[in-house]
C-alpha positions as CSV (number, residue, x, y, z in Angstrom):
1,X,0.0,0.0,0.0
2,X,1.4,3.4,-0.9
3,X,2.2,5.4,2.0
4,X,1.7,9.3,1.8
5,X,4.0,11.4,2.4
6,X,2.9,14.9,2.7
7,X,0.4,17.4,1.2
8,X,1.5,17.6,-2.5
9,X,1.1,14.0,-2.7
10,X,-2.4,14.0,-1.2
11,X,-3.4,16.6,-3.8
12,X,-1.6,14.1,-6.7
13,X,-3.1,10.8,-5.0
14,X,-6.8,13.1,-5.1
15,X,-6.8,14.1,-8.1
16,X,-5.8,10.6,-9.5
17,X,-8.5,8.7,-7.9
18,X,-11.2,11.0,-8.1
19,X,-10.3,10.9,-12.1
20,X,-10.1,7.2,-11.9
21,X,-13.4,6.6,-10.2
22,X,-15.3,9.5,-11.9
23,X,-16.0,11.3,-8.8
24,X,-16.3,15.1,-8.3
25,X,-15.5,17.0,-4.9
26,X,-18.0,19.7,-4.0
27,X,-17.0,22.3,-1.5
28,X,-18.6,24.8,0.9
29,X,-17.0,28.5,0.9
30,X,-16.5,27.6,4.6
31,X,-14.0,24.9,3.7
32,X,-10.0,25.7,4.2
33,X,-8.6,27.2,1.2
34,X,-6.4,24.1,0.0
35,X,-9.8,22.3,-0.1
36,X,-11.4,25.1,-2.0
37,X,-8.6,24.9,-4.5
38,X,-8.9,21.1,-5.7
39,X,-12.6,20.7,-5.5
40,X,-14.4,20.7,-8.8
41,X,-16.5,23.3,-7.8
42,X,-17.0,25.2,-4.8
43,X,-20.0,27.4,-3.8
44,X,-23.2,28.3,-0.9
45,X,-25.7,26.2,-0.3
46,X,-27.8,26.9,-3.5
47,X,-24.7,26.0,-6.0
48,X,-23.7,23.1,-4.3
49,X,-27.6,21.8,-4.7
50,X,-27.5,22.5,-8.1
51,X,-24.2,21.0,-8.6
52,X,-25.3,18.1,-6.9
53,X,-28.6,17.6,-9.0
54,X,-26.8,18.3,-12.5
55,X,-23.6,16.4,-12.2
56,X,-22.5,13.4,-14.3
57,X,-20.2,11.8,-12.0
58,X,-20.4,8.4,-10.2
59,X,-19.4,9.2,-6.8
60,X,-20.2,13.0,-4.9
61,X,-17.3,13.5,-2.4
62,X,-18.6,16.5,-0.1
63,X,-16.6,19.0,1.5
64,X,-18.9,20.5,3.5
65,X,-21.5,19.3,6.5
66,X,-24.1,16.5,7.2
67,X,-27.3,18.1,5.8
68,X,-24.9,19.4,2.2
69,X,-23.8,16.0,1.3
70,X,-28.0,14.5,3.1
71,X,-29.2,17.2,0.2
72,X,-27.0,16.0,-2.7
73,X,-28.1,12.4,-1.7
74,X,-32.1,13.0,-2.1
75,X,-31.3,15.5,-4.9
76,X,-28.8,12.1,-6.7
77,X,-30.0,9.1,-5.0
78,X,-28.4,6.9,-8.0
79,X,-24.8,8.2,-7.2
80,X,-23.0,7.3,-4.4
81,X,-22.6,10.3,-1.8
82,X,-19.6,10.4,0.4
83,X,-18.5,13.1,3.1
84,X,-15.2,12.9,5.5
85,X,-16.4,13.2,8.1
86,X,-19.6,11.7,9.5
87,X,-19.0,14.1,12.4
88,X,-19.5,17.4,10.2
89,X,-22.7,18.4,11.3
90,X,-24.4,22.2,11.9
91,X,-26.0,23.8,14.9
92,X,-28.5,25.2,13.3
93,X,-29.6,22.3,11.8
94,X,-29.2,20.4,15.4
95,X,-31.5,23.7,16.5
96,X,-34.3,22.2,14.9
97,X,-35.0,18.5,16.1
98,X,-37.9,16.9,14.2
99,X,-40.2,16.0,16.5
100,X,-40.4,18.8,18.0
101,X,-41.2,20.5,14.6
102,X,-43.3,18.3,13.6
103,X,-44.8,19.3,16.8
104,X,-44.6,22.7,16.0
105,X,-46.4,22.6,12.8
106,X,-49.1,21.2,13.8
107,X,-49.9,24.4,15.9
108,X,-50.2,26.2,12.1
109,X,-52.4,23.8,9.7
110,X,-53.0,26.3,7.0
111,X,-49.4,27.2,7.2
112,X,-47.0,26.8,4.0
113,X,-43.5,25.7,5.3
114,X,-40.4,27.3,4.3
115,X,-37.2,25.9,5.7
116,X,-33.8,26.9,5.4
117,X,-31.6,23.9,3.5
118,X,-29.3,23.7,6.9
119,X,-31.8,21.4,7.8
120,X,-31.8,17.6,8.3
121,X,-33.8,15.8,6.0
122,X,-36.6,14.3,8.1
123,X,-37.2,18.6,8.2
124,X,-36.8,19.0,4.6
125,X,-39.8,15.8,4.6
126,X,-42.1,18.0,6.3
127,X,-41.6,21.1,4.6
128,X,-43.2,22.3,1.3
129,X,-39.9,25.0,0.2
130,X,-36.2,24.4,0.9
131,X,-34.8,27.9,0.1
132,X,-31.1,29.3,1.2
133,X,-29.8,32.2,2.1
134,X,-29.1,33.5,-1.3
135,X,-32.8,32.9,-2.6
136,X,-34.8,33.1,0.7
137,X,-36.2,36.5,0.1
138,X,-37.4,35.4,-3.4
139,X,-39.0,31.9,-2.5
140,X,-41.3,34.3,0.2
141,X,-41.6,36.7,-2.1
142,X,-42.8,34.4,-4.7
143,X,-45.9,33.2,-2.4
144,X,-49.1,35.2,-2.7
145,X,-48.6,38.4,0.0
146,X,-51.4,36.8,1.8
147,X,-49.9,33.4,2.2
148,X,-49.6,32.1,6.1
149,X,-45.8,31.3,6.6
150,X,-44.2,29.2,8.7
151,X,-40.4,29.7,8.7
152,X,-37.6,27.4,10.1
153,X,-35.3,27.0,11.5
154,X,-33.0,30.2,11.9
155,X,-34.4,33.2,13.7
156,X,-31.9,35.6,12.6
157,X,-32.5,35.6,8.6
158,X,-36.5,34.6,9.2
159,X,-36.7,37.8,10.8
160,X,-34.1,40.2,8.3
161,X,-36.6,38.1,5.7
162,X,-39.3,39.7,7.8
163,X,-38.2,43.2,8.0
164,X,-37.4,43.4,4.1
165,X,-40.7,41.4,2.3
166,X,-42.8,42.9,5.3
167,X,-44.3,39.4,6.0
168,X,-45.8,38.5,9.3
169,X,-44.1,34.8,9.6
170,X,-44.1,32.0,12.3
171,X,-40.5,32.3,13.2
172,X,-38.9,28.8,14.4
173,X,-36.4,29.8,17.5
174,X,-33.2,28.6,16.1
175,X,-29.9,29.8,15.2
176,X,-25.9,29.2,13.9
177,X,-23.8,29.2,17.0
178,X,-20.9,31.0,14.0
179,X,-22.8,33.7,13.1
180,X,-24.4,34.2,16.7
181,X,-20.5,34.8,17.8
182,X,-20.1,37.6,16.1
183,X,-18.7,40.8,18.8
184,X,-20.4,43.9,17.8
185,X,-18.4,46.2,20.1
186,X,-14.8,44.3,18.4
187,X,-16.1,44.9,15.5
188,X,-16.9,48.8,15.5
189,X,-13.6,48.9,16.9
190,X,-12.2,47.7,13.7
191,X,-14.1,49.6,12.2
192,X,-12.7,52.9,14.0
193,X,-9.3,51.9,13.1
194,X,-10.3,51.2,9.5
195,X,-12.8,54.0,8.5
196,X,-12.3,53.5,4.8
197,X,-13.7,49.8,5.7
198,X,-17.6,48.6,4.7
199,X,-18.9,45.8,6.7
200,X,-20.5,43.3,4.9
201,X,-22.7,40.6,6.5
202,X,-24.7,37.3,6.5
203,X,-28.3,37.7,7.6
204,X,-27.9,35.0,9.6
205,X,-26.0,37.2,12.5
206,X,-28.2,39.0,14.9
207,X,-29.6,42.0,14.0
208,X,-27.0,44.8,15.7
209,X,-24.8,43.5,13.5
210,X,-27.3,43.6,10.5
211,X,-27.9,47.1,11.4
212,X,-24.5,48.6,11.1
213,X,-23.5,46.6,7.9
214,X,-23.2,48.3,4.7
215,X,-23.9,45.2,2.5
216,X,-26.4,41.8,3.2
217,X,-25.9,39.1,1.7
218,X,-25.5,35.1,1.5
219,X,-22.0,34.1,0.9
220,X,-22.3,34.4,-2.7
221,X,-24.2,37.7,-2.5
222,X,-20.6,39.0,0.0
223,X,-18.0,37.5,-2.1
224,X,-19.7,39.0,-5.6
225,X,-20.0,42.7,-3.8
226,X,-16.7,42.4,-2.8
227,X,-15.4,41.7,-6.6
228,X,-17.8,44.1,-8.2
229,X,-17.7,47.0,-5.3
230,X,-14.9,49.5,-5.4
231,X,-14.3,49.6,-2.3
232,X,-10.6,48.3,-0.9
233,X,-11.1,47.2,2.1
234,X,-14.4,45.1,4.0
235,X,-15.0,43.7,7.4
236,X,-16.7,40.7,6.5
237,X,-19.3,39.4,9.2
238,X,-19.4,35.5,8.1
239,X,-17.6,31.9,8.6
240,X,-14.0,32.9,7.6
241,X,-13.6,30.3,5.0
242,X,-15.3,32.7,2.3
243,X,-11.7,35.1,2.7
244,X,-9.8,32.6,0.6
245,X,-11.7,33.4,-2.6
246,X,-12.4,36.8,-1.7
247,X,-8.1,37.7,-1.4
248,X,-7.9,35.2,-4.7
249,X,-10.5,37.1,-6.9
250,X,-9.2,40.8,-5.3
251,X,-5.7,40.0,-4.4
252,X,-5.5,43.8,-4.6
253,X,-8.4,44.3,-1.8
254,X,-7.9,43.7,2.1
255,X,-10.2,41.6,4.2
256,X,-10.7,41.4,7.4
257,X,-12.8,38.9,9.2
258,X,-14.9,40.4,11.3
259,X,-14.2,39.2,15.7
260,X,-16.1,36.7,17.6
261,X,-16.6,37.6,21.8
262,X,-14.3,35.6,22.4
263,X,-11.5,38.3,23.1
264,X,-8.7,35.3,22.4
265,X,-10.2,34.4,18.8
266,X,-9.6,37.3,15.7
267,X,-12.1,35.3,13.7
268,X,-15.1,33.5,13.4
269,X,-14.7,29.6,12.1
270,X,-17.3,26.9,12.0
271,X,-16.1,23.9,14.0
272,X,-18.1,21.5,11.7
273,X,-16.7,22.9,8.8
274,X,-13.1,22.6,9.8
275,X,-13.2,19.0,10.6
276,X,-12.5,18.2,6.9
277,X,-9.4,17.6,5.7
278,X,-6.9,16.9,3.1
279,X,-6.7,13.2,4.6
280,X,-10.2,12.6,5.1
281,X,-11.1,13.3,1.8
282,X,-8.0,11.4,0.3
283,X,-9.3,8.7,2.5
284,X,-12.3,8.4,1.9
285,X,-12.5,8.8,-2.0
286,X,-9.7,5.6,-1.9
287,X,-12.1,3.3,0.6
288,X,-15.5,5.1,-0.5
289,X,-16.3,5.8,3.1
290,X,-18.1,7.0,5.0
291,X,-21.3,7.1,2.6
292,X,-24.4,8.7,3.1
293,X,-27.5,6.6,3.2
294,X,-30.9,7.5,3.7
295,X,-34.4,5.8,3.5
296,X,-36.1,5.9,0.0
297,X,-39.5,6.7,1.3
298,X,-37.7,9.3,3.2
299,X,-35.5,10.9,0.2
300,X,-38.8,11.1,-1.8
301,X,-40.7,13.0,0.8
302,X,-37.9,15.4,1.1
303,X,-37.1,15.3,-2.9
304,X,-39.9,17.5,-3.4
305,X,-39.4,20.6,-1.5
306,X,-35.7,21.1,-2.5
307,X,-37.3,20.4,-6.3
308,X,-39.2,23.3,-5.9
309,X,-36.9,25.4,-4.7
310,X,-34.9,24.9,-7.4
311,X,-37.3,25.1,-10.0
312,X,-38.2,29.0,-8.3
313,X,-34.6,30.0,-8.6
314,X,-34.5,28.9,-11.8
315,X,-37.2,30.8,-12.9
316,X,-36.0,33.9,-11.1
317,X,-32.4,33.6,-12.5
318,X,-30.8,33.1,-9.1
């Protein structure tokens, strides 16, 4: 068995099996940037989905968390879906526990159910539209104004969703323990001793942050600003990984990541996130573990509200 070395050669051995066994490596923004660099595409929530449902290969490798690589699964049930690190998962996503949704729905019967994708997929089953952070304020928008809404599970972008689309929604209590971290105080600091700077921020932080941002966005929606703005220099109020391929695509640009409280920490990284590796996924694209399996009767309940979603954004352009 051929032992490996050091990092080049896990980026030769990668790239040789995953052409071998006609494989593809998706990655989240919030992976580390050497992960970022070999995957075959890397994107939010929204592109990775797509990805996932268009692609031609045989085996999904995904760089990214439980409910990612659960989604390309229902969205590909006939390719085989591996991720890392089985112990990837999200807080928000563990935010929302199904029976007590399921629980929670009952209370609204005439309710349609929007849920954010960083869900597991016994939520995605009992919801009617999946919809991220790049396309959430379209999927609402696209429901009649009078439509009754029940929104899940993060409390932060259900209720910036709120305050732009002027919906009254049912708010599920939940929230991402990264972009709950952020210091508001550290950051204005920064901000004092970098005037010129804009902050730009993911609507799922709290709302003090949202408040003093000059931009809003989904990951996409801060990384494209950042290219097309021109601006030098942004405090950027989201999982740190997204800084790699904002420096690459405006080397000429600085970027700060915006502070979490913790006064020992100068950014904000997603503990899930980070637990893939170079290894892992060397690892497990040469033994095909570990691999996500789900139910059939349980991908095909979930199937159709991450369908739709996609078939809105599609029609909206998104």
């Amino acid at each position: 068995m051929k032992v490996v070395k050091n990092t080049i050669d896990l980026i030769e051995e990668i790239k040789k099996i995953r052409s071998e066994k006609n494989a593809v490596i998706l990655a989240h923004f919030y992976q580390e940037g050497e992960i970022q660099d070999i995957a075959d595409y890397v994107g939010d929530s929204l592109g990775l989905s797509q990805q996932a449902a268009a692609t031609n290969a045989d085996i999904i490798v995904f760089a990214g968390v439980h409910f990612m690589a659960e989604t390309a699964k229902i969205l590909a049930p006939d390719k085989k879906v591996l991720i890392p690190d089985m112990a990837a998962g999200c807080s928000l996503a563990d935010s929302c526990p199904p029976k007590e949704f399921a629980a929670f729905i009952k209370n609204y019967p005439d309710h349609t159910v929007i849920s954010y994708v960083n869900t597991t997929a016994e939520i995605k089953a009992m919801t009617d539209i999946i919809c991220t952070s790049t396309n959430a304020i379209q999927i609402v928008e696209s429901l009649p104004k009078d439509e009754k809404i029940i929104f899940a599970p993060d409390r932060n972008l259900g209720n910036y969703i709120c305050s732009v689309t002027g919906r009254d929604m049912v708010i599920w209590d939940g929230a991402c323990h990264v972009h709950e971290e952020f210091s508001l105080e550290r950051m204005l600091e920064i901000k004092n001793e970098n005037p010129d700077a804009q902050i730009i921020a993911h609507p799922e932080c709290e709302k003090p942050i949202l408040i003093v941002a000059d931009h809003i966005g989904s990951t996409t929606s801060l990384l494209n600003y950042s290219i097309k703005d021109e601006g030098m220099k942004y405090i950027v109020a989201t999982e740190s990984g997204i800084l790699h391929q904002m420096r690459k695509s405006s080397p000429h640009k600085t970027f700060i990541p915006a502070p979490p409280k913790d006064s020992t920490c100068a950014c904000n990284d997603c503990k899930y996130m980070k637990l893939i590796s170079l290894k892992k996924i060397y690892n497990t694209l040469k033994y095909e573990l570990p691999e996500i399996t789900l139910e059939q009767k349980l991908m095909d309940m979930a199937r159709g509200s991450i369908v739709r979603m996609l078939e809105i954004s599609k029609s909206l352009k998104l």
